[in-house]
Steps between C-alpha positions, in 0.01 A plus 500: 500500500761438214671660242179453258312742753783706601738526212667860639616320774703235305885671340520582149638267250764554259474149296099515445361759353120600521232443173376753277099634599260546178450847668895579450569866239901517432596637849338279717620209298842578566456568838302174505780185519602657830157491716601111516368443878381828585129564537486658196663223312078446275331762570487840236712762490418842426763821502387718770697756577758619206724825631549645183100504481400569878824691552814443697309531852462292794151652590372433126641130523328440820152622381602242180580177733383541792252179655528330172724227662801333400710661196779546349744763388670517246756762329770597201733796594676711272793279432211188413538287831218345564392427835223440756334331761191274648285639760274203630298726714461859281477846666367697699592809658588613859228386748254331259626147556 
């Protein structure tokens, strides 16, 4: 048991920030610094599910993300706000857990 096994269950940090990955294109390696203690904190990234590609739909972001584990979200709205969020545990949809 530990953090070093089970880093989603430890708090974010706001004074250490996470490494860059070799593996890292532009997005992921600003997304990167803030993995610090999450699960995903090494391992590669890859864009998955982009809405203006897949369209705005839950059904077509749930065949996207669904069972690939933990993930995270992240978005720029119209007035470019940038925001998001870390899912330690991914998706999946009603009665598939």
């Amino acid at each position: 048991f530990g953090q070093p096994k089970f880093p989603e269950q430890y708090p974010a940090t706001l004074d250490t920030w996470a490494d860059p990955v070799e593996t890292d294109d532009k997005e992921m390696a600003i997304l990167r610094p803030f993995l610090k203690n999450t699960n995903l904190e090494t391992r590669g990234l890859k864009l998955t599910y982009d809405a203006n590609r897949d369209g705005w739909d839950p059904v077509k972001f749930h065949e996207k993300v669904d069972k690939l584990g933990g993930g995270i979200v992240y978005c720029t709205t119209r007035a470019g706000i940038q925001c998001g969020g870390y899912n330690p545990k991914g998706w999946v949809g009603y009665g598939e857990a």
